[in-house]
PDB file of the backbone (N, CA, C, O) and the ligand in Angstrom, with CONECT records:
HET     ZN  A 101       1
ATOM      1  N   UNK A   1     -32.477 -21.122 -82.947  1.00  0.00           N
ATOM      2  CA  UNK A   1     -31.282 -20.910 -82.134  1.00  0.00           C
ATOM      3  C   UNK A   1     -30.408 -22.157 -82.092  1.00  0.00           C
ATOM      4  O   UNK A   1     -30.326 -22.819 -81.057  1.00  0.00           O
ATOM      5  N   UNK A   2     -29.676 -22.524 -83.338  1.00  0.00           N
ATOM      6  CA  UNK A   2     -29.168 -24.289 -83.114  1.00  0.00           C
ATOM      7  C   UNK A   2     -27.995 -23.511 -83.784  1.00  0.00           C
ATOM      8  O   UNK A   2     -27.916 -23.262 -84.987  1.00  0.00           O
ATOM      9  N   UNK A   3     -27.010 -23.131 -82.730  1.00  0.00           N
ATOM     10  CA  UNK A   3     -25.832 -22.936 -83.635  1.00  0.00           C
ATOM     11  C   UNK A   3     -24.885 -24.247 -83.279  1.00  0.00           C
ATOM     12  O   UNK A   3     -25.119 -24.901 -82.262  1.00  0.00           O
ATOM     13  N   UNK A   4     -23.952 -24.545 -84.051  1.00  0.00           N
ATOM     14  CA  UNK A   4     -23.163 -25.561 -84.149  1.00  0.00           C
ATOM     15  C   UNK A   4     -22.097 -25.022 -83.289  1.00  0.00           C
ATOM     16  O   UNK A   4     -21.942 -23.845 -82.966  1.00  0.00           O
ATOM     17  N   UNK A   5     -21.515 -25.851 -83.022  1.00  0.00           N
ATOM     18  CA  UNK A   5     -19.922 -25.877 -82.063  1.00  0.00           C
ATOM     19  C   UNK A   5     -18.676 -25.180 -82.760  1.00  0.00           C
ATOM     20  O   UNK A   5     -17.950 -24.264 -82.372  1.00  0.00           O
ATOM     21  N   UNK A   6     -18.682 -25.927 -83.914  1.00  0.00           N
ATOM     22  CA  UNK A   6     -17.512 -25.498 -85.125  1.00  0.00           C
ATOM     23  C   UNK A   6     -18.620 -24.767 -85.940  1.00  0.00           C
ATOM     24  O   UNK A   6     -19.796 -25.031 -86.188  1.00  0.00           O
ATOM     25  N   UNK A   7     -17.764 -23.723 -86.266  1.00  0.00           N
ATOM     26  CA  UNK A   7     -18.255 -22.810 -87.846  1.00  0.00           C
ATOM     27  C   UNK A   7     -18.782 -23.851 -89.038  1.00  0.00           C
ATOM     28  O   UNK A   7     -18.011 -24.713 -89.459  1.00  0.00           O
ATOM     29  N   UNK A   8     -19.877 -23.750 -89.460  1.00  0.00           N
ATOM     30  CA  UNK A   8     -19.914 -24.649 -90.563  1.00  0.00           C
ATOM     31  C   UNK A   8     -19.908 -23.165 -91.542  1.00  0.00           C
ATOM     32  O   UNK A   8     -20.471 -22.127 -91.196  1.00  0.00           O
ATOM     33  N   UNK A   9     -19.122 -23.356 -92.843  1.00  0.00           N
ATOM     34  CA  UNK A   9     -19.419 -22.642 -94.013  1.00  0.00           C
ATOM     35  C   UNK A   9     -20.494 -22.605 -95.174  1.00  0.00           C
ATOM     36  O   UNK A   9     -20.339 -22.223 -96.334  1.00  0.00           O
ATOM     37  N   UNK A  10     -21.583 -23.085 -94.574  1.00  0.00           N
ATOM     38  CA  UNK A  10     -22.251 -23.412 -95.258  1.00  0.00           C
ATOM     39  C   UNK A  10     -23.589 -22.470 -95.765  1.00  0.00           C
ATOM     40  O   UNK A  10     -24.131 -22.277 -96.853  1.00  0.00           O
ATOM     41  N   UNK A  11     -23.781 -22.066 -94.576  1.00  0.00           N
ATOM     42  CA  UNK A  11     -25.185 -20.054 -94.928  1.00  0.00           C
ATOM     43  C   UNK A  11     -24.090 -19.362 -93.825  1.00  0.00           C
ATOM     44  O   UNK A  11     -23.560 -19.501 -92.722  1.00  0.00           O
ATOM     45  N   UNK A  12     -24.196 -18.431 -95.130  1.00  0.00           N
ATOM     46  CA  UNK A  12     -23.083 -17.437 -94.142  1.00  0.00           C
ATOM     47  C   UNK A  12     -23.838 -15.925 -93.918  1.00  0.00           C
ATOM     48  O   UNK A  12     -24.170 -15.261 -94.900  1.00  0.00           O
ATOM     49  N   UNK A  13     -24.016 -15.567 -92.874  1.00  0.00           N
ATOM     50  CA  UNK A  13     -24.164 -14.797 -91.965  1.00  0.00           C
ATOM     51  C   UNK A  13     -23.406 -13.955 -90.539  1.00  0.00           C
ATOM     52  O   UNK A  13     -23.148 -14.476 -89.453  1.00  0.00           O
ATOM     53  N   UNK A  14     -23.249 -13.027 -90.806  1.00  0.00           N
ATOM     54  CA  UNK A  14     -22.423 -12.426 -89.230  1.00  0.00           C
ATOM     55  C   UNK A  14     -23.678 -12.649 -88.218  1.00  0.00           C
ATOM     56  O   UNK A  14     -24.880 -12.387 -88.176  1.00  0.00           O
ATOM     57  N   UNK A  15     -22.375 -13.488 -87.184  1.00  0.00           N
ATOM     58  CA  UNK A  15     -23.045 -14.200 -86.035  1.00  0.00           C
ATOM     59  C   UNK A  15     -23.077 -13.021 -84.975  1.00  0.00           C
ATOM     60  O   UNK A  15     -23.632 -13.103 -83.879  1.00  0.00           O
ATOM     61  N   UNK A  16     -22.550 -12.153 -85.355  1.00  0.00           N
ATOM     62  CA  UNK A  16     -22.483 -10.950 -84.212  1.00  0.00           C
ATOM     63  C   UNK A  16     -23.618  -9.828 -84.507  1.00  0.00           C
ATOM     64  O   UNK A  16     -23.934  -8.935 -83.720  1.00  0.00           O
ATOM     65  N   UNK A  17     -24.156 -10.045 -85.772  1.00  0.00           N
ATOM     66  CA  UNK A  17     -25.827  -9.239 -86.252  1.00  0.00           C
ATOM     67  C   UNK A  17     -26.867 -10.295 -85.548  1.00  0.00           C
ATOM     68  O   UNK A  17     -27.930  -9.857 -85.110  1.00  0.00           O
ATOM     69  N   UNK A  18     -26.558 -11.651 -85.448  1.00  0.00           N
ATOM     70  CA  UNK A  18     -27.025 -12.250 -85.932  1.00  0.00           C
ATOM     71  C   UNK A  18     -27.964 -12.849 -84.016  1.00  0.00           C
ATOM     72  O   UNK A  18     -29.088 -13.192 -83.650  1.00  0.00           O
ATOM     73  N   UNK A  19     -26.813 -12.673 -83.484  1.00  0.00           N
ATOM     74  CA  UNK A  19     -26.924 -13.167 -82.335  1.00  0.00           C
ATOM     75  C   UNK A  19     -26.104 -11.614 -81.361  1.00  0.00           C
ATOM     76  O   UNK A  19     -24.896 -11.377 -81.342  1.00  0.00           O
ATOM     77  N   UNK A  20     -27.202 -10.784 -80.656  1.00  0.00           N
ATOM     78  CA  UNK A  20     -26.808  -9.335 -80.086  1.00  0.00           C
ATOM     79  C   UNK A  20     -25.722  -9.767 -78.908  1.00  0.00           C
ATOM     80  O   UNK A  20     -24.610  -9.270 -78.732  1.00  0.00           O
ATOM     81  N   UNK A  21     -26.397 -10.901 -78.101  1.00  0.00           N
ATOM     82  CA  UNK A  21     -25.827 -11.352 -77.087  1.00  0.00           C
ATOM     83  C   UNK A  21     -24.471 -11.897 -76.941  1.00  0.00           C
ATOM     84  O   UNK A  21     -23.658 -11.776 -76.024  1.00  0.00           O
ATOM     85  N   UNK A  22     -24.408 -12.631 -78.245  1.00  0.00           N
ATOM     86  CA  UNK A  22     -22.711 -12.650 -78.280  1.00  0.00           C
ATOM     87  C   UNK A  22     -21.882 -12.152 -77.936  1.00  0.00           C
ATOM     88  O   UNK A  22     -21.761 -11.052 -78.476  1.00  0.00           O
ATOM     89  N   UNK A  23     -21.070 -12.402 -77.175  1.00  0.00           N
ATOM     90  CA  UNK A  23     -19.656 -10.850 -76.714  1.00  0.00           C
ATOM     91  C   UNK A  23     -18.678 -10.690 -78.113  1.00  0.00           C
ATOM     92  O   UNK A  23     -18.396 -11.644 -78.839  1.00  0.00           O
ATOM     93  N   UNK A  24     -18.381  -9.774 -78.259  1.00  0.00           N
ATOM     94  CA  UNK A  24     -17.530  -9.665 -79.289  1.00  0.00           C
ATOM     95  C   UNK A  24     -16.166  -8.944 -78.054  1.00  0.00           C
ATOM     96  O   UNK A  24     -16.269  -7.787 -77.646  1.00  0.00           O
ATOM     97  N   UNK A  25     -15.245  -9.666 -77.719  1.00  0.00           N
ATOM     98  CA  UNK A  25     -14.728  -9.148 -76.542  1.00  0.00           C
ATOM     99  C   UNK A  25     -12.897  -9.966 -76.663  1.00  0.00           C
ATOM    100  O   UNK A  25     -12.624 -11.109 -77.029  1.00  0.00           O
ATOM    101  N   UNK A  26     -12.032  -8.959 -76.244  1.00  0.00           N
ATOM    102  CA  UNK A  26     -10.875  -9.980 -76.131  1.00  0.00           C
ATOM    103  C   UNK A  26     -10.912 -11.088 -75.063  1.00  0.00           C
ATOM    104  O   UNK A  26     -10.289 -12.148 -75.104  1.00  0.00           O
ATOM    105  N   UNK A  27     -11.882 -10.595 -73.947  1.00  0.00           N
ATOM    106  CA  UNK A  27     -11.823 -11.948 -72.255  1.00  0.00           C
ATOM    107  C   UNK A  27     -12.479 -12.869 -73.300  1.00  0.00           C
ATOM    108  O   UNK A  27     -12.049 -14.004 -73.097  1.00  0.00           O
ATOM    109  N   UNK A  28     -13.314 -12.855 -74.300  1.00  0.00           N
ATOM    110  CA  UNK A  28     -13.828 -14.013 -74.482  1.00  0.00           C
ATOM    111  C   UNK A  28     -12.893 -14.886 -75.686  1.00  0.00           C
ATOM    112  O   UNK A  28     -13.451 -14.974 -76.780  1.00  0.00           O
ATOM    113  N   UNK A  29     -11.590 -15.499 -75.567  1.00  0.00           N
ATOM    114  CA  UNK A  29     -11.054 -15.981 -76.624  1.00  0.00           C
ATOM    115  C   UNK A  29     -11.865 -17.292 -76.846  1.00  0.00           C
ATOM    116  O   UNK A  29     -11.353 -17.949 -77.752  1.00  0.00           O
ATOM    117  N   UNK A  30     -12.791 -17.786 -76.393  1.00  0.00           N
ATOM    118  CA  UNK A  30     -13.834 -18.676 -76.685  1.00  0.00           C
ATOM    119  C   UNK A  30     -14.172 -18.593 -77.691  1.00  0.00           C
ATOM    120  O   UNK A  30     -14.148 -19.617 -78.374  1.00  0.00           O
ATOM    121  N   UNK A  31     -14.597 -17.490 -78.210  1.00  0.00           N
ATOM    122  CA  UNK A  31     -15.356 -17.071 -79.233  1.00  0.00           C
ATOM    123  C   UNK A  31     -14.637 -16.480 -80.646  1.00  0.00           C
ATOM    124  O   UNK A  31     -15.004 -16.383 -81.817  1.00  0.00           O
ATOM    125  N   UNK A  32     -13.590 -16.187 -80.004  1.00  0.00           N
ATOM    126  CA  UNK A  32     -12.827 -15.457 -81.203  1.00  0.00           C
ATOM    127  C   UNK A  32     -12.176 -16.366 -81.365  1.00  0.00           C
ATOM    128  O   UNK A  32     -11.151 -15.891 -81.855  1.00  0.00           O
ATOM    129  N   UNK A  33     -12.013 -17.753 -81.264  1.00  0.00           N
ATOM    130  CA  UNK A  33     -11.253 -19.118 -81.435  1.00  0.00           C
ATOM    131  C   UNK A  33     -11.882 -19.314 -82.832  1.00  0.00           C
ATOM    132  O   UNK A  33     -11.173 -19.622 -83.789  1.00  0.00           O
ATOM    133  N   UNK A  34     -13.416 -19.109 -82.964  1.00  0.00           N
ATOM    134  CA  UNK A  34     -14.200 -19.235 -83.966  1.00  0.00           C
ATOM    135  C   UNK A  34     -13.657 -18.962 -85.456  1.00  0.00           C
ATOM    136  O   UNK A  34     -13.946 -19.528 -86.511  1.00  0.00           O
ATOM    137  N   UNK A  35     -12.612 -17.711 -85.134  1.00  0.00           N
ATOM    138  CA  UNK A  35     -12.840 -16.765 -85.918  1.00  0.00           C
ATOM    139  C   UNK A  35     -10.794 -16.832 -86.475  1.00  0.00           C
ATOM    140  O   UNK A  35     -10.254 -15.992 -87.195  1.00  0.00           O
ATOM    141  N   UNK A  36     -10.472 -17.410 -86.184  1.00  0.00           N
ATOM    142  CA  UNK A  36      -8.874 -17.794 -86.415  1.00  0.00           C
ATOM    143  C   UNK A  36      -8.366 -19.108 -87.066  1.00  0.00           C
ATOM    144  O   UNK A  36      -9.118 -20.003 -86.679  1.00  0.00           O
ATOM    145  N   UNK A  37      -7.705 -19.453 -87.635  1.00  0.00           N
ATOM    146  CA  UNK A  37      -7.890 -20.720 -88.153  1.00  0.00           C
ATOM    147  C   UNK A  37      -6.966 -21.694 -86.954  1.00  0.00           C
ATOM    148  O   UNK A  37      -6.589 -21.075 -85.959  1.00  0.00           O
ATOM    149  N   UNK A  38      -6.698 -22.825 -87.029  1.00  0.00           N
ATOM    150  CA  UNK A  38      -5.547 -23.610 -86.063  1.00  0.00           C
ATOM    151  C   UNK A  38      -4.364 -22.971 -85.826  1.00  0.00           C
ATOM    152  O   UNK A  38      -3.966 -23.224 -84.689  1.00  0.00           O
ATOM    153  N   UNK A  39      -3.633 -22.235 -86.446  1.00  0.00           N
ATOM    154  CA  UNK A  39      -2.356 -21.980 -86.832  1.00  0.00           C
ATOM    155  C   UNK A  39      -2.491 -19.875 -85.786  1.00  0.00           C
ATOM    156  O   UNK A  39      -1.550 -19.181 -85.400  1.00  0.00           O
ATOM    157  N   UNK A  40      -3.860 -19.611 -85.712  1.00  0.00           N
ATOM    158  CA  UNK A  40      -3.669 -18.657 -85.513  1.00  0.00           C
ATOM    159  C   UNK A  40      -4.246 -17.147 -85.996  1.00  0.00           C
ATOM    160  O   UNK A  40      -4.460 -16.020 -85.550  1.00  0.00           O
ATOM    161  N   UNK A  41      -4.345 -17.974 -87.278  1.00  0.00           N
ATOM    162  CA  UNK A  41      -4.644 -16.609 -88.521  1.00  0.00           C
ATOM    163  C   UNK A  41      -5.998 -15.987 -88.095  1.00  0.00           C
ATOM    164  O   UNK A  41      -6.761 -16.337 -87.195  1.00  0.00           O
ATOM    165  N   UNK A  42      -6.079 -15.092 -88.879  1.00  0.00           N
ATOM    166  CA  UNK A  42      -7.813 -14.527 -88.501  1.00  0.00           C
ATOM    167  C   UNK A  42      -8.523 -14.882 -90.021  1.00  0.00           C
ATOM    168  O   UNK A  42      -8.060 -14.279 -90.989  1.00  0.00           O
ATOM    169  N   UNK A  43      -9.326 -15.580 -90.178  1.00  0.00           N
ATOM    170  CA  UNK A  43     -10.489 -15.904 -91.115  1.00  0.00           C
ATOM    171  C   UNK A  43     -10.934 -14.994 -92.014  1.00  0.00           C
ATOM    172  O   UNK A  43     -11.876 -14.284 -91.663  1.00  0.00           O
ATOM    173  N   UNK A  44     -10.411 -14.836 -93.233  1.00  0.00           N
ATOM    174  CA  UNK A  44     -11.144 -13.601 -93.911  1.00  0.00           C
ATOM    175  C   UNK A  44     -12.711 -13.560 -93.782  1.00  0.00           C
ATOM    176  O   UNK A  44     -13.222 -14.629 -93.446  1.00  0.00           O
ATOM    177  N   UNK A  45     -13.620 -12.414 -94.013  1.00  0.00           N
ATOM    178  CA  UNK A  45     -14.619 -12.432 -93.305  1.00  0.00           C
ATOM    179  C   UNK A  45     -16.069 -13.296 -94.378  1.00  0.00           C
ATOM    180  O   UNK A  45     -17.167 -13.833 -94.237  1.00  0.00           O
ATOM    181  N   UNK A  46     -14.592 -12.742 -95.926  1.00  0.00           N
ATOM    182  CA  UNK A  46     -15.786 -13.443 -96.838  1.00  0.00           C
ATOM    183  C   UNK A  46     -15.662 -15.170 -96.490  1.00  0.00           C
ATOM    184  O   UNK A  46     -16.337 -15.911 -97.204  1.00  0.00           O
ATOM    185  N   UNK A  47     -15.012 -15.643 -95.663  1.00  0.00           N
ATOM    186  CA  UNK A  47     -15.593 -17.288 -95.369  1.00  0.00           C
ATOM    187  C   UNK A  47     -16.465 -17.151 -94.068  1.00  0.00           C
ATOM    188  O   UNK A  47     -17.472 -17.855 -93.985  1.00  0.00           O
ATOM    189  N   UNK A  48     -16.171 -16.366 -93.136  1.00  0.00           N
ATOM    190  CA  UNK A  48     -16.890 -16.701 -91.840  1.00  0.00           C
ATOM    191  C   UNK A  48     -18.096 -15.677 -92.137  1.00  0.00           C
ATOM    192  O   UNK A  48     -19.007 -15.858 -91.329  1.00  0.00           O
ATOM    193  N   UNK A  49     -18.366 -14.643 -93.072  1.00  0.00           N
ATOM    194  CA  UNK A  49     -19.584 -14.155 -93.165  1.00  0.00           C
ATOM    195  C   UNK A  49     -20.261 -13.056 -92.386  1.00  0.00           C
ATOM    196  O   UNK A  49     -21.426 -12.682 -92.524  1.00  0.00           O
ATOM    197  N   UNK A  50     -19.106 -12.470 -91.316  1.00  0.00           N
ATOM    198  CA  UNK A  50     -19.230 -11.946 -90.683  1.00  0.00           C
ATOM    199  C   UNK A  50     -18.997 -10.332 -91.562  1.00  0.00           C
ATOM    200  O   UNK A  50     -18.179 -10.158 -92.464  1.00  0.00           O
ATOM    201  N   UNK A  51     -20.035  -9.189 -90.960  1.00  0.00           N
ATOM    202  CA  UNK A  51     -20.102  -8.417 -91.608  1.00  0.00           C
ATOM    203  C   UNK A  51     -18.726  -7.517 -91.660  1.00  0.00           C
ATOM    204  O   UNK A  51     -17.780  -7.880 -90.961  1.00  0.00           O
ATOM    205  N   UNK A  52     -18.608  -6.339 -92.490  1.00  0.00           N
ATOM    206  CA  UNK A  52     -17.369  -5.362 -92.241  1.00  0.00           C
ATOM    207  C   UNK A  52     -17.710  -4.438 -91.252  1.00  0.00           C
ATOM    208  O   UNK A  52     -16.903  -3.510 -91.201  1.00  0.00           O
ATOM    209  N   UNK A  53     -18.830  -4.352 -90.270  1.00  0.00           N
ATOM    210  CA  UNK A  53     -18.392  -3.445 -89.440  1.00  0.00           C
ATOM    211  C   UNK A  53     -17.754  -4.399 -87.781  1.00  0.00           C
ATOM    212  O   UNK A  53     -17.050  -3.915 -86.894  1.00  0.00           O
ATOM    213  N   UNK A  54     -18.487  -6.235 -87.886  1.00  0.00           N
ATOM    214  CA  UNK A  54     -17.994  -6.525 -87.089  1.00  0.00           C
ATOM    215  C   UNK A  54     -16.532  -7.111 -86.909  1.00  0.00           C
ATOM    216  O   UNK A  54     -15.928  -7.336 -85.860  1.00  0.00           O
ATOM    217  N   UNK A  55     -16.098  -7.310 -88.324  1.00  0.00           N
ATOM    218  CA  UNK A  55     -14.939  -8.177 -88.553  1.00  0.00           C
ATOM    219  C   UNK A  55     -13.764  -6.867 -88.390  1.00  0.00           C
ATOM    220  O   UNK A  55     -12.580  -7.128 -88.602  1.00  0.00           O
ATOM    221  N   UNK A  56     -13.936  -6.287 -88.230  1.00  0.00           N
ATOM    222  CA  UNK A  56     -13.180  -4.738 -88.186  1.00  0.00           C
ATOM    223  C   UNK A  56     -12.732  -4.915 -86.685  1.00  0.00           C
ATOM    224  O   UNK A  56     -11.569  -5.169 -86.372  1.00  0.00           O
ATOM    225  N   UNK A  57     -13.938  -4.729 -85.638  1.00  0.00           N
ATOM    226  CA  UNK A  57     -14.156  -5.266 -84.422  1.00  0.00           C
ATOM    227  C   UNK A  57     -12.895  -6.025 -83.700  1.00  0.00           C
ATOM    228  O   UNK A  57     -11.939  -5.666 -83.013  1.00  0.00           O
ATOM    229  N   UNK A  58     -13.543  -7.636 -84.372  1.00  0.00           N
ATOM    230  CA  UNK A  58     -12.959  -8.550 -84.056  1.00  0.00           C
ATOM    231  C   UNK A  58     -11.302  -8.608 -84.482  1.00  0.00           C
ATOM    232  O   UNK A  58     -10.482  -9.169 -83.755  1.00  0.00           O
ATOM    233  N   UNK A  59     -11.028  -8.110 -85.443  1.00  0.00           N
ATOM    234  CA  UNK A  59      -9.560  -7.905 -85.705  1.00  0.00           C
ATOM    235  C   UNK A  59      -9.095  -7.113 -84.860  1.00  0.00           C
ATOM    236  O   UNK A  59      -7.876  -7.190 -84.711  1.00  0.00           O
ATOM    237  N   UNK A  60      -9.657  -6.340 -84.222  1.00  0.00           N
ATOM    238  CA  UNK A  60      -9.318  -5.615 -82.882  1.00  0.00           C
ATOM    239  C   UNK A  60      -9.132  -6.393 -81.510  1.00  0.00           C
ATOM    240  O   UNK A  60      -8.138  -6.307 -80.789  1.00  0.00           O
ATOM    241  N   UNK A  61      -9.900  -6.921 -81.349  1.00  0.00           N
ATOM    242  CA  UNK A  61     -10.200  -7.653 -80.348  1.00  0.00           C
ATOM    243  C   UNK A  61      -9.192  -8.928 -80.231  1.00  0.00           C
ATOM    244  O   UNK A  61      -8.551  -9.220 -79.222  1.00  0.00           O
ATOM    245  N   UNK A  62      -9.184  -9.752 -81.696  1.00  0.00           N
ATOM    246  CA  UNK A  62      -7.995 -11.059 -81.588  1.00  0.00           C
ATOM    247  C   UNK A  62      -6.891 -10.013 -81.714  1.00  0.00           C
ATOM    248  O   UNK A  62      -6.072 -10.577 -80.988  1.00  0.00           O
ATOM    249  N   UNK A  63      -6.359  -9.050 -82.055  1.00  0.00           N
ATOM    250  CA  UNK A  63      -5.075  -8.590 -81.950  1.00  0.00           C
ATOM    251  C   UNK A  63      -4.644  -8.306 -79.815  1.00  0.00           C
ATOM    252  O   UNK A  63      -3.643  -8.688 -79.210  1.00  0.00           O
ATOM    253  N   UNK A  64      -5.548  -7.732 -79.408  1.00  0.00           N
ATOM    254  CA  UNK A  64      -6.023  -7.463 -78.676  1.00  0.00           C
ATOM    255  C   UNK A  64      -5.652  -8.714 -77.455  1.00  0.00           C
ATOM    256  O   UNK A  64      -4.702  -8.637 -76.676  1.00  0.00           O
ATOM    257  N   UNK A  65      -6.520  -9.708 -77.506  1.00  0.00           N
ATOM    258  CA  UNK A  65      -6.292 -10.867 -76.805  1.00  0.00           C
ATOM    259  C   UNK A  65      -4.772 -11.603 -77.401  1.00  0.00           C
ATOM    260  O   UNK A  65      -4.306 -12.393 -76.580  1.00  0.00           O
ATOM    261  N   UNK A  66      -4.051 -11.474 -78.533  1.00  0.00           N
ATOM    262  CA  UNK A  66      -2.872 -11.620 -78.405  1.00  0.00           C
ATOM    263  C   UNK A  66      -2.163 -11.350 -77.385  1.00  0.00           C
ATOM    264  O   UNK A  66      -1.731 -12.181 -76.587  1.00  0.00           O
ATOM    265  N   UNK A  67      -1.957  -9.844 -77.340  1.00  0.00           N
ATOM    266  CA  UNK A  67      -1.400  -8.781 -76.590  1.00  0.00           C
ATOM    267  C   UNK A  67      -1.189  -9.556 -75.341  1.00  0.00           C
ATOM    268  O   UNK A  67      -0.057  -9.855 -74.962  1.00  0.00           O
ATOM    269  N   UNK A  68      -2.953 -10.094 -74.290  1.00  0.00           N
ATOM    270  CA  UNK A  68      -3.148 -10.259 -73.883  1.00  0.00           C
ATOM    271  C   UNK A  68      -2.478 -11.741 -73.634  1.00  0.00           C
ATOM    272  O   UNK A  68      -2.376 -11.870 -72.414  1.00  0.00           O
ATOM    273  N   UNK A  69      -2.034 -12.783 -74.234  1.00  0.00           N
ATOM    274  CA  UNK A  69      -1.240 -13.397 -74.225  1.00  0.00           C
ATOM    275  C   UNK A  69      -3.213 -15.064 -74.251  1.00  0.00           C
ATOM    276  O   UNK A  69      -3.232 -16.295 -74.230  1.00  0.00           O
ATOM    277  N   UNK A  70      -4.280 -14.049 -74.301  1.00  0.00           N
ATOM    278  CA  UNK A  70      -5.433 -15.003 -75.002  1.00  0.00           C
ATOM    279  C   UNK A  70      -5.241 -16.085 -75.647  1.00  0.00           C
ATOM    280  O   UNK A  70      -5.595 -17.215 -75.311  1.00  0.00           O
ATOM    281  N   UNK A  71      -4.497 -15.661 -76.889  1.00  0.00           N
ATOM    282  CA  UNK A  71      -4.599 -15.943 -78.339  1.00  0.00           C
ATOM    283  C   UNK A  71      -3.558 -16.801 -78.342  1.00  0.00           C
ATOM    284  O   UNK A  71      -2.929 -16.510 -77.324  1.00  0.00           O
ATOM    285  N   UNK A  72      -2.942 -17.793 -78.956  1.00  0.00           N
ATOM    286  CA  UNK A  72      -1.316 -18.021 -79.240  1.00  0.00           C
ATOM    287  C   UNK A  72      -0.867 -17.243 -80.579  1.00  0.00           C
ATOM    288  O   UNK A  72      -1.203 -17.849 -81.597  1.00  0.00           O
ATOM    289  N   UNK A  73      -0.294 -16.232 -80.763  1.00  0.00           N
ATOM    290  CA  UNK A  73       0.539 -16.146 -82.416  1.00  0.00           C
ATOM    291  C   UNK A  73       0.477 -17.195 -82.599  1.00  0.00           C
ATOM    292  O   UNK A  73       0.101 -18.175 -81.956  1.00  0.00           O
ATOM    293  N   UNK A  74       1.131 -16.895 -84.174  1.00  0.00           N
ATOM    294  CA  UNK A  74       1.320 -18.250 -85.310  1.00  0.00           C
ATOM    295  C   UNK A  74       2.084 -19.076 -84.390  1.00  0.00           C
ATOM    296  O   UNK A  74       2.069 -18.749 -83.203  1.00  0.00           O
ATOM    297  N   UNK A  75       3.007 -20.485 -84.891  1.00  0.00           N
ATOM    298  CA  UNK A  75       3.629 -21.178 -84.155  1.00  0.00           C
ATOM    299  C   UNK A  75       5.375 -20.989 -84.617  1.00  0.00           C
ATOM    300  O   UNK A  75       6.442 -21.140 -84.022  1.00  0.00           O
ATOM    301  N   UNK A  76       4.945 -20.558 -86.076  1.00  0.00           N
ATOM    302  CA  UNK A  76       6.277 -19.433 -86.783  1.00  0.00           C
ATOM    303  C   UNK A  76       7.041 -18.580 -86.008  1.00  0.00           C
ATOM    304  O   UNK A  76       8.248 -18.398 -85.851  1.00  0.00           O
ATOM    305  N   UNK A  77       5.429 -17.828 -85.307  1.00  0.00           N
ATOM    306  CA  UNK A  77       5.824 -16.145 -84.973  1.00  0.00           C
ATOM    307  C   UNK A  77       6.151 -16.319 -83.559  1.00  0.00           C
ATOM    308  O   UNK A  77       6.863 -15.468 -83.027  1.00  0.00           O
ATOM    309  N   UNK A  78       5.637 -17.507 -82.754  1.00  0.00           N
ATOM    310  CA  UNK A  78       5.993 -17.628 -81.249  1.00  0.00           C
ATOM    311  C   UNK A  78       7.724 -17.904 -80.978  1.00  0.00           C
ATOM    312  O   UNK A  78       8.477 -17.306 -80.210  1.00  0.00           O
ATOM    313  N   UNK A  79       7.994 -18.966 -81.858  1.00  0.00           N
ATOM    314  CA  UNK A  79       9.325 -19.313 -82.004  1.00  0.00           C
ATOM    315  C   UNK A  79      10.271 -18.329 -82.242  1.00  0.00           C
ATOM    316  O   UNK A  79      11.325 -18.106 -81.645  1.00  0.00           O
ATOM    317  N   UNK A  80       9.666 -17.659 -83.374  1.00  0.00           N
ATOM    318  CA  UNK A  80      10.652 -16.718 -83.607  1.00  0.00           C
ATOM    319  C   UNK A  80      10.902 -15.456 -82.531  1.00  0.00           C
ATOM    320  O   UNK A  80      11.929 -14.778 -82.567  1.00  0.00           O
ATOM    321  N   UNK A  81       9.716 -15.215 -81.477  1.00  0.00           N
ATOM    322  CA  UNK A  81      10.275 -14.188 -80.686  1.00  0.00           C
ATOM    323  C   UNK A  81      11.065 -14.779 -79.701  1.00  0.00           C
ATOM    324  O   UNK A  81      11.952 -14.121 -79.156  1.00  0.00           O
ATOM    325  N   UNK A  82      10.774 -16.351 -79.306  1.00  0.00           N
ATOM    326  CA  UNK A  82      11.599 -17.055 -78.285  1.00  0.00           C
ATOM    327  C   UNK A  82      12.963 -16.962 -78.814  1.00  0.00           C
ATOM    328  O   UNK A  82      13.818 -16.599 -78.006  1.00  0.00           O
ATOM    329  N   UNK A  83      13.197 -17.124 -79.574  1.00  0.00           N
ATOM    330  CA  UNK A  83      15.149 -17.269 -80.399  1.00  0.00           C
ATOM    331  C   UNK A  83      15.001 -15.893 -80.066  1.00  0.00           C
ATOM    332  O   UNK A  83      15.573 -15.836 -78.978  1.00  0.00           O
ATOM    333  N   UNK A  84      14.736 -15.161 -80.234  1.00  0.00           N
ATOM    334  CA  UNK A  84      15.202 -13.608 -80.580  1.00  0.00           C
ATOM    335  C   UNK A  84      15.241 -12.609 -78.911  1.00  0.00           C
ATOM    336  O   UNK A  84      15.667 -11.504 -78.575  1.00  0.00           O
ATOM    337  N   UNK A  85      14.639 -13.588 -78.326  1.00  0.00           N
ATOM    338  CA  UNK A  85      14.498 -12.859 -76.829  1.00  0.00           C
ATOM    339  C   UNK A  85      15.620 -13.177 -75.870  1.00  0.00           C
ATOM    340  O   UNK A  85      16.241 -12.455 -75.089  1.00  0.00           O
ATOM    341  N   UNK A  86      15.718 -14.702 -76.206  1.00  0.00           N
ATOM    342  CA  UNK A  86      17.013 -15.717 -75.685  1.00  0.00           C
ATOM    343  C   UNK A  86      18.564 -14.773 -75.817  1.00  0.00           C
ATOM    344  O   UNK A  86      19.633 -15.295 -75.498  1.00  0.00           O
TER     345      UNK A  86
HETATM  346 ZN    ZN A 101     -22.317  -7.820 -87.948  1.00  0.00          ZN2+
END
């Protein structure tokens, strides 16, 4: 049970098979921080290793905690709704 802080890419495995207890959840943007790069993006699954039924999930969920105002959009896509709302 020694998971690291940051994602290492190094044995890749879905952490959500991997570990039941995990929330796979939009309240938890803790976790789905994991799973986005700096900028925002969501991690294709072939780097984070996470399987296709959970990465399906989680693209639900970070869209989800967007919504929720969780997440930040890109820093592109924030700007651009601020000009456009103004
Ligand atoms: Zn899985």
């Amino acid at each position: 049970m020694a998971f690291r802080k940051r994602f290492t890419p190094r044995k890749k495995f879905c952490r959500f098979c991997a570990d039941k207890n995990l929330p796979l959840d939009y309240k938890r943007p803790d976790i789905l921080r994991d799973f986005i790069t700096d900028r925002g993006k969501i991690i294709p699954r072939r780097i984070t290793g996470t399987c296709a039924k959970h990465q399906r999930s989680l693209t639900t969920e970070i869209k989800r905690a967007r919504q929720m105002a969780l997440l930040f959009y890109t820093t592109v896509h924030s700007t651009d709704v601020k000009k456009k709302s103004v």
